[in-house]
C-alpha positions as CSV (number, residue, x, y, z in Angstrom):
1,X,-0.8,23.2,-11.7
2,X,-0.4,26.7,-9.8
3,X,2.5,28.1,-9.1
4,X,2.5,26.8,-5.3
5,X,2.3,23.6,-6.9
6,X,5.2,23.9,-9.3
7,X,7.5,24.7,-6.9
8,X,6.1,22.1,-4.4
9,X,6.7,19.2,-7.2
10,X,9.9,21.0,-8.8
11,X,11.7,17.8,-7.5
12,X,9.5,15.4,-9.1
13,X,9.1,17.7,-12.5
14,X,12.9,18.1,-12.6
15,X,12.8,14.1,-13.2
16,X,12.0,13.6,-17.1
17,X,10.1,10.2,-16.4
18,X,7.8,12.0,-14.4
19,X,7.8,15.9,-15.1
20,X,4.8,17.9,-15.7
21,X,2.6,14.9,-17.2
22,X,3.2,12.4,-14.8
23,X,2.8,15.2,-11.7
24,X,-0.5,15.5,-12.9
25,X,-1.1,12.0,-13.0
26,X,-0.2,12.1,-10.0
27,X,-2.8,14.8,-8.9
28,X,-5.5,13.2,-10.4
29,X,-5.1,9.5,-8.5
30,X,-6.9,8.0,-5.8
31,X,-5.0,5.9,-4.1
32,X,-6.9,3.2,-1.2
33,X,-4.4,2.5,1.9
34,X,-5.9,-0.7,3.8
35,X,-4.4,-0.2,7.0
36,X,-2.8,2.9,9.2
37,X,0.1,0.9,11.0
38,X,3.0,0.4,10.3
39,X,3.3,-0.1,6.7
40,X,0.7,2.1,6.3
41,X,1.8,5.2,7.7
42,X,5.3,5.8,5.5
43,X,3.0,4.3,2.7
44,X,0.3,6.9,3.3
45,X,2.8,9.8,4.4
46,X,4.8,9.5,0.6
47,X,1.9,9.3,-1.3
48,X,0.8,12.7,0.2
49,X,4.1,14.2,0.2
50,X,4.5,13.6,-3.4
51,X,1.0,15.2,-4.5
52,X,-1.8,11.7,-4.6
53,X,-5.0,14.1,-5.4
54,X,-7.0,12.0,-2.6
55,X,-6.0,9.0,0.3
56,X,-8.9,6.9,1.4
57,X,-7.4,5.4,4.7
58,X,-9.2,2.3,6.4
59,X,-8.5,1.3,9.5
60,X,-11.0,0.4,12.7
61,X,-8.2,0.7,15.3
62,X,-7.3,2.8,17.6
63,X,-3.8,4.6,18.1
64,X,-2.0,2.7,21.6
65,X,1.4,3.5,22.8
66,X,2.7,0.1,21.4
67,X,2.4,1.6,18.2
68,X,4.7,4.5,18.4
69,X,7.6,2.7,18.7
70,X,7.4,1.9,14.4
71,X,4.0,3.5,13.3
72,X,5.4,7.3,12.3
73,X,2.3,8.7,11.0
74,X,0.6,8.5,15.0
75,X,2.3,10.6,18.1
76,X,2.3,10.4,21.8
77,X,-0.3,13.0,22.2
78,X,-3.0,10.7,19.9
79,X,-3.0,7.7,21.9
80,X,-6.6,6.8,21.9
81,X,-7.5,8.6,18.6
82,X,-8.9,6.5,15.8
83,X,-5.6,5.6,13.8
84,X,-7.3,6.7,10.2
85,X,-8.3,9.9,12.2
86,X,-4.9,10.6,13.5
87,X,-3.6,10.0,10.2
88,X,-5.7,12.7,8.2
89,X,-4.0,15.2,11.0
90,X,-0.5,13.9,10.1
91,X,-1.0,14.1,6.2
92,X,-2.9,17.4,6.4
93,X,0.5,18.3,8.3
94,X,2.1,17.3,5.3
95,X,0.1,18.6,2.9
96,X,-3.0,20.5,2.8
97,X,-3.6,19.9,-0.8
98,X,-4.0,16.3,-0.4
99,X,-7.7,14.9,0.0
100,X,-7.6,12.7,3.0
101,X,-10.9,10.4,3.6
102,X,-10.7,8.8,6.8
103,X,-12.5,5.0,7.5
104,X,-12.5,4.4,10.6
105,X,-14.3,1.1,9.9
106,X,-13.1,-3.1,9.1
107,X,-14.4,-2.7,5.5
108,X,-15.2,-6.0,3.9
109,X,-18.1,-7.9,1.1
110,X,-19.8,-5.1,-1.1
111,X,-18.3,-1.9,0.6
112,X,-14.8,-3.1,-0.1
113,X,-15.4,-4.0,-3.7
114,X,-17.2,-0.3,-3.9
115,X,-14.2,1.4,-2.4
116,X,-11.1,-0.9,-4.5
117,X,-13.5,0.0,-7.7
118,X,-13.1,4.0,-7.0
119,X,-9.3,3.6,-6.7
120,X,-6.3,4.0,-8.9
121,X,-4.0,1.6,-7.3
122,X,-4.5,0.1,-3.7
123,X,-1.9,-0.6,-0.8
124,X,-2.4,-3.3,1.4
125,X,-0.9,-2.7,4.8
126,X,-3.1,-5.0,6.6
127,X,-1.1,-7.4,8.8
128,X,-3.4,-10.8,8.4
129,X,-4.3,-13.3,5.5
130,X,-8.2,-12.9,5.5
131,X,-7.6,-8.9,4.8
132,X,-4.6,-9.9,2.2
133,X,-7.3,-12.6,0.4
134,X,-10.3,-10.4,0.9
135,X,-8.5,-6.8,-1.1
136,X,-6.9,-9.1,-3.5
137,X,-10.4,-10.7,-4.5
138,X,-11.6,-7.1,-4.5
139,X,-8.8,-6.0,-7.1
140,X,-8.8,-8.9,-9.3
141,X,-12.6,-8.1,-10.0
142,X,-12.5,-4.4,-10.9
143,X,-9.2,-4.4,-12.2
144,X,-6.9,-2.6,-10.0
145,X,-3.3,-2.9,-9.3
146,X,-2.8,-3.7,-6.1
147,X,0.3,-3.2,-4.0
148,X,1.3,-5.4,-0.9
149,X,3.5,-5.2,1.3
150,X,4.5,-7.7,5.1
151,X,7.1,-7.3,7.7
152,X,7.5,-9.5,10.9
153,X,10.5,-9.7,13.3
154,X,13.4,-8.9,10.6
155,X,11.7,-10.2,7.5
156,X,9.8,-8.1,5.3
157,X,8.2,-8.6,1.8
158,X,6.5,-6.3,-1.2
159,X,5.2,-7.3,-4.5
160,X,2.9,-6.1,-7.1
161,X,-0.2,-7.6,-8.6
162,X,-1.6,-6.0,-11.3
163,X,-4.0,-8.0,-13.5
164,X,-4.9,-5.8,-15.9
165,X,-1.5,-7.6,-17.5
166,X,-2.6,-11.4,-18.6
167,X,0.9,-12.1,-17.1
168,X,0.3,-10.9,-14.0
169,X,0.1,-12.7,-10.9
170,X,-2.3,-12.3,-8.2
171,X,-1.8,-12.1,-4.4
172,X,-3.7,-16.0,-4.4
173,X,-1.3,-17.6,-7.2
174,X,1.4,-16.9,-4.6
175,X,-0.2,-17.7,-1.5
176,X,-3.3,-20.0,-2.7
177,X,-6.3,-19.0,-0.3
178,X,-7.2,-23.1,0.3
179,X,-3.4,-23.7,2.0
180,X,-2.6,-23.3,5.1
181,X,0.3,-20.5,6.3
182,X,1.2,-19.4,10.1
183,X,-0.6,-16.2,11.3
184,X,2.2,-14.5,13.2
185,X,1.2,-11.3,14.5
186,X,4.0,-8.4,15.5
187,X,2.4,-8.0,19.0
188,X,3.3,-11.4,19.9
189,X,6.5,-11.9,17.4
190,X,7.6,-8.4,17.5
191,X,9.3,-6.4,14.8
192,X,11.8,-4.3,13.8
193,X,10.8,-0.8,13.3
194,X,12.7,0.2,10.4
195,X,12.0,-2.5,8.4
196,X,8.0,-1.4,8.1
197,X,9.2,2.1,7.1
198,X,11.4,0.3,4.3
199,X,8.6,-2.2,3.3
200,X,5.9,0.9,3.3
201,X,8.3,2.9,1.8
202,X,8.6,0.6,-1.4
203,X,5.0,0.1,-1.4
204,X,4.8,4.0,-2.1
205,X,7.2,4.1,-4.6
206,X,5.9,0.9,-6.5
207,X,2.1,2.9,-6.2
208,X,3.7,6.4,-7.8
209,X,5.4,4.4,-10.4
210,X,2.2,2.6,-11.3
211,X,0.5,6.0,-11.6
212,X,2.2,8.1,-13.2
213,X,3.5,5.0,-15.7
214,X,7.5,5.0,-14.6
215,X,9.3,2.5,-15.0
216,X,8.9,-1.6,-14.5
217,X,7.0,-2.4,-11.3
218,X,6.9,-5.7,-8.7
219,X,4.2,-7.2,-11.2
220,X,5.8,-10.9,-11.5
221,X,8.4,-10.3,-8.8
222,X,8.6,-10.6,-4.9
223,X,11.5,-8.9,-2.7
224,X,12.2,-10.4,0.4
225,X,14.4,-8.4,3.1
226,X,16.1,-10.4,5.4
227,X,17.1,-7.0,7.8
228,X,19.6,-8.9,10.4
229,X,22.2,-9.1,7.1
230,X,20.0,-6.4,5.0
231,X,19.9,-9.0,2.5
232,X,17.1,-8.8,-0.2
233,X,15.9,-11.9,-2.4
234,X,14.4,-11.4,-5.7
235,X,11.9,-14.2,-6.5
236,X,9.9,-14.9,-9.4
237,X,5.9,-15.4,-8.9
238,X,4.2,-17.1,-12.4
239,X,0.1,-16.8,-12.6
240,X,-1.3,-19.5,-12.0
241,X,-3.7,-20.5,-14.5
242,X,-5.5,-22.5,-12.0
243,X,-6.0,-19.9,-9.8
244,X,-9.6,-19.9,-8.1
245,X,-9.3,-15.7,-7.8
246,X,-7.8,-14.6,-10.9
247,X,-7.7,-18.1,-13.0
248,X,-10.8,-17.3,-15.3
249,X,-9.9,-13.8,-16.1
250,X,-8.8,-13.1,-19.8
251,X,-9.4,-16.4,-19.9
C-alpha cells in the first residue's frame, strides 16, 4: 500500500482483525454485486469505501424516479441512466481506486457461471427467486461464498452460503427451487427505505468479513428484521443432504 492508501485505510488498519494483511486482502478481492437497487447500492457503495480492488455490477435497468426514494447509490439528475452505469459514477465518487466494471445486461446460463467463477465472494441483491436460484447454482459449482440479502414492506432478511464448508447451507436447502413461494415485488408491495440500506449494509459487512477472514459469518444462520418493532430473528438453516443444487457436493 502507498501512503494515500495508509491513511485512507488507517481506520480499518487500526483494527487488529483486519490491519495491514487483511487491508490487502481486501485490495486484492473481486467482489460480483447482482443487482444496483436497493440492496445493492449500500452493498456496492461499502465495498468501495472500504478498498474491494474491483466491483463487477450487473444490472439491465434503468435509473427511474421511483427508485430514489431508497436506492442511494442513483440521483435525481440520472434518471434514465443505466443503473450499473450510474453506479460506477457514484463509486468512482467514492473512490477512484476502486475498479468498477459496469453490466448493463440480465446475465444468466454460461456468462453467469463465467462471471461468479472470477469472483471472490458474490452479493445477491436481486429482488426475484429465478435470479436468487440462478447465482446460487452458479456459486455452488465454482465454489464461491455467496451473500444474500431480501427486504419487502418492513421485513428484511441476510444470510450467507458458503459451500466451500461441508456444513454449509446453500440458498436451495432453505428455499428448495421445486416449492412454491409468493413473488412479491416492492413496486406493488412497497418498502421501507431504510430497511434496504440495513439489509445491504449487512450484506457488505458479511462480504469484507469473508475476505479478509474476520470473524464468524451468516454461513448456517438467517437474520430476519421485522423493522415496525426493529426486531431481528436469528434462525438456524441445516444443509440439506438431499439438496438437488448442493446435495452431491463433498459428497
Amino acid at each position: 500500500m502507498n501512503d494515500q492508501q495508509l491513511l485512507r485505510y488507517s481506520r480499518h488498519i487500526l483494527l487488529d482483525e483486519i490491519d495491514i494483511e487483511g487491508q490487502s486482502r481486501l485490495l486484492a478481492a473481486h467482489a460480483l454485486v447482482i443487482g444496483a437497487g436497493g440492496l445493492g447500492s449500500p452493498a456496492a457503495m461499502y465495498l468501495a469505501s472500504a478498498g474491494i480492488g474491483r466491483i463487477t455490477l450487473v444490472d439491465n435497468d434503468t435509473v427511474d424516479l421511483t427508485n430514489l426514494q431508497r436506492q442511494i447509490m442513483h440521483t435525481t439528475g440520472r434518471v434514465g441512466q443505466a443503473k450499473v452505469e450510474s453506479g460506477r459514477e457514484a463509486l468512482r465518487q467514492i473512490n477512484p481506486d476502486t475498479e468498477v466494471v459496469a453490466l448493463a445486461e440480465r446475465v444468466e446460463g454460461d456468462r453467469l457461471q463465467q462471471l461468479v467463477a472470477q469472483a471472490d465472494v458474490v452479493l445477491d441483491c436481486s429482488d426475484n427467486f429465478a435470479t436468487r436460484h440462478a447465482v446460487n447454482r452458479a456459486c455452488v459449482a465454482a465454489g464461491v461464498p455467496l451473500v444474500s440479502g431480501a427486504a419487502i414492506r418492513f421485513d428484511g432478511q441476510v444470510s450467507v452460503f458458503d459451500t466451500r464448508d461441508d456444513a454449509s447451507p446453500c440458498y436451495a436447502c432453505l428455499f428448495p427451487p421445486d416449492r412454491e413461494f409468493e413473488e412479491v415485488q416492492c413496486s406493488v408491495m412497497g418498502v421501507f427505505s431504510p430497511l434496504v440500506g440495513i439489509i445491504g449494509t449487512m450484506q457488505a459487512a458479511e462480504a469484507l468479513k469473508l475476505v479478509a477472514g474476520v470473524g464468524r459469518s451468516l454461513a448456517g444462520r438467517l437474520l430476519i428484521l421485522e423493522a415496525r418493532e426493529m426486531e431481528w430473528t436469528s434462525i438456524s438453516v441445516a444443509r440439506d443432504r438431499n439438496c438437488p443444487v448442493c446435495g452431491k457436493r463433498h459428497a
